[in-house]
C-alpha atoms as an extended CHARMM CRD file, in Angstrom:
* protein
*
       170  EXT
         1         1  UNK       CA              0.0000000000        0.0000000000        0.0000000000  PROA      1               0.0000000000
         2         2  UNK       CA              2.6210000000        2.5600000000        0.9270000000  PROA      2               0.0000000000
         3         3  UNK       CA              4.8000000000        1.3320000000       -2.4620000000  PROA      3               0.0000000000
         4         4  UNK       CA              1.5820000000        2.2450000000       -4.4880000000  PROA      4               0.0000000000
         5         5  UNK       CA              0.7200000000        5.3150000000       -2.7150000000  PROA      5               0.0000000000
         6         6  UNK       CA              4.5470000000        6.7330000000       -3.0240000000  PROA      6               0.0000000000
         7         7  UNK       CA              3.8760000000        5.7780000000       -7.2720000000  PROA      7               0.0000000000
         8         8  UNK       CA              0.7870000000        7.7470000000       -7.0040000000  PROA      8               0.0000000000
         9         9  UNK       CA              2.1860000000       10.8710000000       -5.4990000000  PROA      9               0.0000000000
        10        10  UNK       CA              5.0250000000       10.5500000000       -8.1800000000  PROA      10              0.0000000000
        11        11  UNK       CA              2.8950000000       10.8200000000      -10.5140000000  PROA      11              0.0000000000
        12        12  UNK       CA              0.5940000000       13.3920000000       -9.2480000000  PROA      12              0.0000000000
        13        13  UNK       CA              3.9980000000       15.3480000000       -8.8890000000  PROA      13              0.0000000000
        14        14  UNK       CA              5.2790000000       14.9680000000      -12.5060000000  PROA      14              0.0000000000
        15        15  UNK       CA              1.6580000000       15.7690000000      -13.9230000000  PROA      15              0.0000000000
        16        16  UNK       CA              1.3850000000       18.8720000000      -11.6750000000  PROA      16              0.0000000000
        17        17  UNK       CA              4.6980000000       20.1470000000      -13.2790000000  PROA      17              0.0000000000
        18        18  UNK       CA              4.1760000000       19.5750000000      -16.4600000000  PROA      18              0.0000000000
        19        19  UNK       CA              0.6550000000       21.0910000000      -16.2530000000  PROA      19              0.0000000000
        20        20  UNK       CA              2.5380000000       24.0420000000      -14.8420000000  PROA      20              0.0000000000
        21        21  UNK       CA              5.0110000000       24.0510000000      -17.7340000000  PROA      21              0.0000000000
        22        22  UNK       CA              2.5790000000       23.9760000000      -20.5270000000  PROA      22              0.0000000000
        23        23  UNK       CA              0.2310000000       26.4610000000      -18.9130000000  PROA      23              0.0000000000
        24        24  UNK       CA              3.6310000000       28.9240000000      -18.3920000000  PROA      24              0.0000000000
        25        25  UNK       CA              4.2600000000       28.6910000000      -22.4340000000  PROA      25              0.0000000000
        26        26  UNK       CA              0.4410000000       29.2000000000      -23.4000000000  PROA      26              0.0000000000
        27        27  UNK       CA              0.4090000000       32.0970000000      -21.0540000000  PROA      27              0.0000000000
        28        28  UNK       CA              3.8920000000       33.2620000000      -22.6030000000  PROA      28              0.0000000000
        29        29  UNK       CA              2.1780000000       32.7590000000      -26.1140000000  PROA      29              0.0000000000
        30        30  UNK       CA             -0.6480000000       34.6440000000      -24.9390000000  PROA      30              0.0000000000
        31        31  UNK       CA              0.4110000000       37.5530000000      -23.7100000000  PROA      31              0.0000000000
        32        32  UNK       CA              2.7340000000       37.8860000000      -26.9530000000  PROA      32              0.0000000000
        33        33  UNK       CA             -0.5450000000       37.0880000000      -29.1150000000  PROA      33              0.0000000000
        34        34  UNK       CA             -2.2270000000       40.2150000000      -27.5000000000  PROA      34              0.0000000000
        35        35  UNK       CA              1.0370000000       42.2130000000      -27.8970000000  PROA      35              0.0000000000
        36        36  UNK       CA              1.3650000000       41.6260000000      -31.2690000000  PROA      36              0.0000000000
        37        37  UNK       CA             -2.6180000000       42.0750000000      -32.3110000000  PROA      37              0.0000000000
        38        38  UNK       CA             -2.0600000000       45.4650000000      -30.5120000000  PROA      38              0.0000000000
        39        39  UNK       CA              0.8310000000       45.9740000000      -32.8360000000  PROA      39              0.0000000000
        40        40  UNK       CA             -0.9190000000       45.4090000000      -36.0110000000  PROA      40              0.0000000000
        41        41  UNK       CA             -3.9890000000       47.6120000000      -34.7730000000  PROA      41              0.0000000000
        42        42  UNK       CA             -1.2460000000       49.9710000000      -34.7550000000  PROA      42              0.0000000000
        43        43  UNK       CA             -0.3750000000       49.7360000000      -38.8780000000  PROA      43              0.0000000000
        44        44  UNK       CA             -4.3180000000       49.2080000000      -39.5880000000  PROA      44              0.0000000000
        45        45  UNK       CA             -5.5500000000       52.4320000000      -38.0870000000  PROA      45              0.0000000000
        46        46  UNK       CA             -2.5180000000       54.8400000000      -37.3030000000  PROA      46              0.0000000000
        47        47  UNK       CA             -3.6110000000       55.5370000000      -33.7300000000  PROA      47              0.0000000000
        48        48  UNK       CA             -1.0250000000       54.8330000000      -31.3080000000  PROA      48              0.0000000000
        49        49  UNK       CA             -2.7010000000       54.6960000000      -28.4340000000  PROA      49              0.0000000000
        50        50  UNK       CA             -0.4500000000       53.0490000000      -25.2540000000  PROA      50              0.0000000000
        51        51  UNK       CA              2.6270000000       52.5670000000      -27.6690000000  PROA      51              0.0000000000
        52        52  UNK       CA              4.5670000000       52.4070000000      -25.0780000000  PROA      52              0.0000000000
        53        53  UNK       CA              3.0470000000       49.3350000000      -23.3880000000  PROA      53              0.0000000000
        54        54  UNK       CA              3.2900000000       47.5130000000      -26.5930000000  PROA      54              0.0000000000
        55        55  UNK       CA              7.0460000000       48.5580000000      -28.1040000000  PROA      55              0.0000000000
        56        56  UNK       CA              9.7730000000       48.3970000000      -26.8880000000  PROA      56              0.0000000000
        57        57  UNK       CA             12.0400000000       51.6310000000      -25.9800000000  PROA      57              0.0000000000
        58        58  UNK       CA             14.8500000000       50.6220000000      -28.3330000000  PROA      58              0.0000000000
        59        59  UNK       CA             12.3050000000       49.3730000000      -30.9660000000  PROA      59              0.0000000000
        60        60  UNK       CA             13.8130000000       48.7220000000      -34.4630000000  PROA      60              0.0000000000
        61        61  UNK       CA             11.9380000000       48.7680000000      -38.0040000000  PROA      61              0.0000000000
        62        62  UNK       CA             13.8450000000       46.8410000000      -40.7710000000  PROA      62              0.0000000000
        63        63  UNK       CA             12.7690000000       45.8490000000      -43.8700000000  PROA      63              0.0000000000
        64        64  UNK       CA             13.5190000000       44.8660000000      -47.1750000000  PROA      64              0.0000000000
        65        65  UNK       CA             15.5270000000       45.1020000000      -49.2720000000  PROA      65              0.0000000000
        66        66  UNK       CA             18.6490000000       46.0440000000      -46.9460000000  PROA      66              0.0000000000
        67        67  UNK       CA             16.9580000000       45.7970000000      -43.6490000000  PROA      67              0.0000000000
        68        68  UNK       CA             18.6170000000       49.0800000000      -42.4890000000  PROA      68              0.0000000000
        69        69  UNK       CA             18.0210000000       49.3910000000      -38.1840000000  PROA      69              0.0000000000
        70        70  UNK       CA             15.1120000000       52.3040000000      -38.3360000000  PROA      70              0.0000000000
        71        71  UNK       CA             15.3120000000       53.1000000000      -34.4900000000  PROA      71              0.0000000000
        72        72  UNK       CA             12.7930000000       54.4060000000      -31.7400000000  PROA      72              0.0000000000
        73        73  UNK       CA              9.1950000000       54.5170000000      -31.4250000000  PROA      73              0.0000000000
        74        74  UNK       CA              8.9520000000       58.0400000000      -32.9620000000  PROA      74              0.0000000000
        75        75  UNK       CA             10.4800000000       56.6900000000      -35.9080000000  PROA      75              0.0000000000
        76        76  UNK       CA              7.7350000000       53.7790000000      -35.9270000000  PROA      76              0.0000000000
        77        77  UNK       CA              5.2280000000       55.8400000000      -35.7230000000  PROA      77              0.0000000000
        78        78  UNK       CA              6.7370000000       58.3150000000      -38.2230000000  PROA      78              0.0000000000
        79        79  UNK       CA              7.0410000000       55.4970000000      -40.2750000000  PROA      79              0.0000000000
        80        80  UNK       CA              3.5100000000       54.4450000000      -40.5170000000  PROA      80              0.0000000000
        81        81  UNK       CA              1.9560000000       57.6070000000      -40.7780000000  PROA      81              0.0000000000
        82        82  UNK       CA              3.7660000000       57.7890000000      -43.7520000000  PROA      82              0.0000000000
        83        83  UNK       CA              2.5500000000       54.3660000000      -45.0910000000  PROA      83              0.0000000000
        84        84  UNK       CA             -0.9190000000       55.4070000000      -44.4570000000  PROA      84              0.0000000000
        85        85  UNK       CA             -0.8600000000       59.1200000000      -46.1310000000  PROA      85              0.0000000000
        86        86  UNK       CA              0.4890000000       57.2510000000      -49.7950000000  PROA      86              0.0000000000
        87        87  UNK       CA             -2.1230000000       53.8790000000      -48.6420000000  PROA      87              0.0000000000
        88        88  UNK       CA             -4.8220000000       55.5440000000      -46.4110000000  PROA      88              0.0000000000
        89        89  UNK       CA             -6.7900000000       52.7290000000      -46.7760000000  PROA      89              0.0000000000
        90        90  UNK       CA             -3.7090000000       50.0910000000      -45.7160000000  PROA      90              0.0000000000
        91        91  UNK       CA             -4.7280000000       46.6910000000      -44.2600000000  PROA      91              0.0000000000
        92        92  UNK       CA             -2.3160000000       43.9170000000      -43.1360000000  PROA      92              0.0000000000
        93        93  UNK       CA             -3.7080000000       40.8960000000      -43.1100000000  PROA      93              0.0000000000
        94        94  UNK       CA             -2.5630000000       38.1160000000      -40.6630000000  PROA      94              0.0000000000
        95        95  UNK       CA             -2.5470000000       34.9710000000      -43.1140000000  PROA      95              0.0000000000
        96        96  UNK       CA              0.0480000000       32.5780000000      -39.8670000000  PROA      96              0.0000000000
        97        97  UNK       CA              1.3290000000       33.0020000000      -36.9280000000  PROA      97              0.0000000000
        98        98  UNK       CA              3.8610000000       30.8980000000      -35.3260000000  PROA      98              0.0000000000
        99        99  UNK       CA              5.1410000000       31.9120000000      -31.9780000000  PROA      99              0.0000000000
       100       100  UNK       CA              8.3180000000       30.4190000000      -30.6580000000  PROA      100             0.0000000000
       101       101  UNK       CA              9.9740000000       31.4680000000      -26.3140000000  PROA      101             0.0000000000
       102       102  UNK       CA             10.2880000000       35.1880000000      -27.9420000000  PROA      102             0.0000000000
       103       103  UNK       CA              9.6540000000       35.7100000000      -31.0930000000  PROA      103             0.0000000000
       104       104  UNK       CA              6.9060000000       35.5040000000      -33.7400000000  PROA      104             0.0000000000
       105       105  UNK       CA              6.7850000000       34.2420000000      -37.2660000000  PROA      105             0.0000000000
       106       106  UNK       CA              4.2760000000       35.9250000000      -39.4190000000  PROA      106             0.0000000000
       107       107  UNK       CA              2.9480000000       35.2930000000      -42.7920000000  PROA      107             0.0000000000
       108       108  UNK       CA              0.5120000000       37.9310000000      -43.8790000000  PROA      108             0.0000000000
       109       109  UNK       CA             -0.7060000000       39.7240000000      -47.0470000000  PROA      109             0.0000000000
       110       110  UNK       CA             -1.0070000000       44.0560000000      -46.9130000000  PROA      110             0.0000000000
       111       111  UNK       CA             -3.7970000000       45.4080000000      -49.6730000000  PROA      111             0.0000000000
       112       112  UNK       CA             -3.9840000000       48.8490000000      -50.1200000000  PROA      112             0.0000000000
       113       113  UNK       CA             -4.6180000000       51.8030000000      -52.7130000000  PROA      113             0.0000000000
       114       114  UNK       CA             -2.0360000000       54.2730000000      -53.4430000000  PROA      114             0.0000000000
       115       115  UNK       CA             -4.2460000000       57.2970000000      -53.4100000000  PROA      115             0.0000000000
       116       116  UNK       CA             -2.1240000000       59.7870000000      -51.6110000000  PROA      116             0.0000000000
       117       117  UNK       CA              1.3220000000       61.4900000000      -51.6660000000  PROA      117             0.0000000000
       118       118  UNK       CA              4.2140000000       59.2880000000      -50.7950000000  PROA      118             0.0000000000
       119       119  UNK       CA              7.7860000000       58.2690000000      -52.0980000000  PROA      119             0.0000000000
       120       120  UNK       CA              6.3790000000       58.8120000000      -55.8530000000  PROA      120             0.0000000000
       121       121  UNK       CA              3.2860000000       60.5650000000      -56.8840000000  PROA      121             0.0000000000
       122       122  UNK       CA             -0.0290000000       58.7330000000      -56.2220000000  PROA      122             0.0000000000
       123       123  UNK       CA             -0.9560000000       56.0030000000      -58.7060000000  PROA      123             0.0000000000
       124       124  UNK       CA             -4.6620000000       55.1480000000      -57.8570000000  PROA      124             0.0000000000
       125       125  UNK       CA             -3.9550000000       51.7100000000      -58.2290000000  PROA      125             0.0000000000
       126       126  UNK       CA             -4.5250000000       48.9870000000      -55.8060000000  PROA      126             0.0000000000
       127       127  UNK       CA             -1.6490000000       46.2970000000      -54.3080000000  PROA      127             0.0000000000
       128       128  UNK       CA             -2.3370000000       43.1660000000      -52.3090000000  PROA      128             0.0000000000
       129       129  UNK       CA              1.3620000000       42.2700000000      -51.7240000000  PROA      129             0.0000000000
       130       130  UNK       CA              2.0380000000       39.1020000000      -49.0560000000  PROA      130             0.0000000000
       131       131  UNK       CA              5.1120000000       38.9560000000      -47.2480000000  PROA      131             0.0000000000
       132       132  UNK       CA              6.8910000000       37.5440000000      -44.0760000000  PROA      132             0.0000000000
       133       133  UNK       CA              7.7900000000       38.9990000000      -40.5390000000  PROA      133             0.0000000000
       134       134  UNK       CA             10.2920000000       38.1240000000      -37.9300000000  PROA      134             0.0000000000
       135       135  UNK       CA              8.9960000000       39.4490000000      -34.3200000000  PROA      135             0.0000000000
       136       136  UNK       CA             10.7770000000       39.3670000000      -31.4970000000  PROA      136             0.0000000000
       137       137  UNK       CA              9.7250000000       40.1150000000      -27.6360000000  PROA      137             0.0000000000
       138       138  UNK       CA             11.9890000000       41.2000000000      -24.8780000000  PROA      138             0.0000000000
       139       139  UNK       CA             10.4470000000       41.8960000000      -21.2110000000  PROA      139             0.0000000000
       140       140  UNK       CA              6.7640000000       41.6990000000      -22.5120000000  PROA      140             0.0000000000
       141       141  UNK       CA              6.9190000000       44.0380000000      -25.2280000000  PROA      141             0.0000000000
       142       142  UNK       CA              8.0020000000       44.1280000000      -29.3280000000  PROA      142             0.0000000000
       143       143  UNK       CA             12.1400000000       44.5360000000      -29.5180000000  PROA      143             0.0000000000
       144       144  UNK       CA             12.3030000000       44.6120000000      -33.3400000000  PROA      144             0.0000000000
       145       145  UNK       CA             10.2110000000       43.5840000000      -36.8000000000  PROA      145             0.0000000000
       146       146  UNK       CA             12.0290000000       42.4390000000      -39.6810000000  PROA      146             0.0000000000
       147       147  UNK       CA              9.5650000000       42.3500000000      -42.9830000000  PROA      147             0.0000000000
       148       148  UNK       CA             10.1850000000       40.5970000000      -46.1330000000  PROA      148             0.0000000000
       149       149  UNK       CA              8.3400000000       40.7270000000      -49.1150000000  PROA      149             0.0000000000
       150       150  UNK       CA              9.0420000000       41.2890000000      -52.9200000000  PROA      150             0.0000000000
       151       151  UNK       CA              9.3540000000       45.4470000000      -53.5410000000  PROA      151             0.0000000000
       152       152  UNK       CA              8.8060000000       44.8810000000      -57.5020000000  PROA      152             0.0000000000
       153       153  UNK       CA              5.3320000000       42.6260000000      -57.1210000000  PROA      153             0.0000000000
       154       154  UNK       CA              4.2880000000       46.2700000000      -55.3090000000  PROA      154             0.0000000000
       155       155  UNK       CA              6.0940000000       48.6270000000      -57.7790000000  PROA      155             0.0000000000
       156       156  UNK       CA              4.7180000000       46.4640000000      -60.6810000000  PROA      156             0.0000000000
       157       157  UNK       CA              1.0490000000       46.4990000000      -59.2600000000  PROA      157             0.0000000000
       158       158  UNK       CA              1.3920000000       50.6330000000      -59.3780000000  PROA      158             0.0000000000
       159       159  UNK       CA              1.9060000000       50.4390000000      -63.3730000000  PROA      159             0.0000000000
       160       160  UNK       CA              6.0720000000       50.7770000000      -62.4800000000  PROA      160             0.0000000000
       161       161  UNK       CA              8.4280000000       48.9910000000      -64.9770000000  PROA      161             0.0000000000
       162       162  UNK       CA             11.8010000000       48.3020000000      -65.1320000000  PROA      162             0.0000000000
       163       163  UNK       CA             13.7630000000       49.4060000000      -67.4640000000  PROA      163             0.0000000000
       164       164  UNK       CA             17.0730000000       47.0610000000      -68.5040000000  PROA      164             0.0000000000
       165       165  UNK       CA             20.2850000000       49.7740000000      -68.5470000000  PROA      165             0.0000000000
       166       166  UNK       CA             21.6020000000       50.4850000000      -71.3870000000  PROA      166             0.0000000000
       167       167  UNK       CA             25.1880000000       49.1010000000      -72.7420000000  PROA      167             0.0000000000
       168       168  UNK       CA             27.7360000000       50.3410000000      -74.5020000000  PROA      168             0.0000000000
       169       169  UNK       CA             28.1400000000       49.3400000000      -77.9140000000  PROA      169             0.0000000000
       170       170  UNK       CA             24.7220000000       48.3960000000      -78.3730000000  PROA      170             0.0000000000
């Protein structure tokens, strides 16, 4: 009797920790999930309400196609507003998540009309354009994004060509 009670307690024991364990990674996952929905709310509507609870101080933007370190919250949000005056009507889509101990992958698709001034003067065309995002989370809050997706699938969508230079002797 005490043999099968000490193999019941044992068990108990290793089933009560790794109950613990898997609840401490959903609630990880979680909290990053939440985080991260914040974040895109962020890109979808251009408010930036409670930034601060959401990035991080030494947040960094970097994106294709050198992935230059784009530093600071102000620059984030600098950096949107300016996606949003050329696309006001920008949507990223969430297509996959994956979330890892602190980071996120992200598969997702932008659409959006190029109705306002920007980079180049407004096209009034329309892009859906999918891509792929690194995420990762330091102390509960968004460290850094790097963003991958194909730059002449969106020029090309705005009526853009490109041209093949010119050789000598030709």
């Amino acid at each position: 009797m005490k043999y099968q009670f000490k193999v019941l307690a044992i068990i108990f024991l290793l089933a009560s920790m790794m109950s613990s364990c898997s609840t401490e990674q959903k609630d990880k996952s979680t909290g990053f999930k939440q985080q991260f929905e914040k974040y895109v709310e962020f890109w979808n509507t251009g408010q930036f309400d409670n930034i601060n609870d959401i990035l991080s101080e030494d947040f960094e933007l970097r994106m294709t196609p050198q992935f230059e370190s784009e530093k600071g919250i102000d620059t984030f949000m600098e950096n949107v507003t300016n996606w949003r005056k050329a696309y006001p009507d920008f949507h990223l889509r969430i297509d996959e998540i994956i979330y890892s101990n602190n980071a996120a992958a992200v598969r997702w698709t932008i659409t959006a009309t190029n109705t306002g001034s920007g980079s180049h003067p407004p096209t009034g065309k329309r892009i859906e354009v999918p891509g792929i995002s690194i995420v990762h989370f330091t102390d509960g809050k968004i460290k850094d994004e790097w963003i991958a997706s194909n730059d002449y699938y969106w020029l090309k969508q705005l009526g853009f060509t490109l041209v093949a230079p010119s050789f000598e002797g030709e």
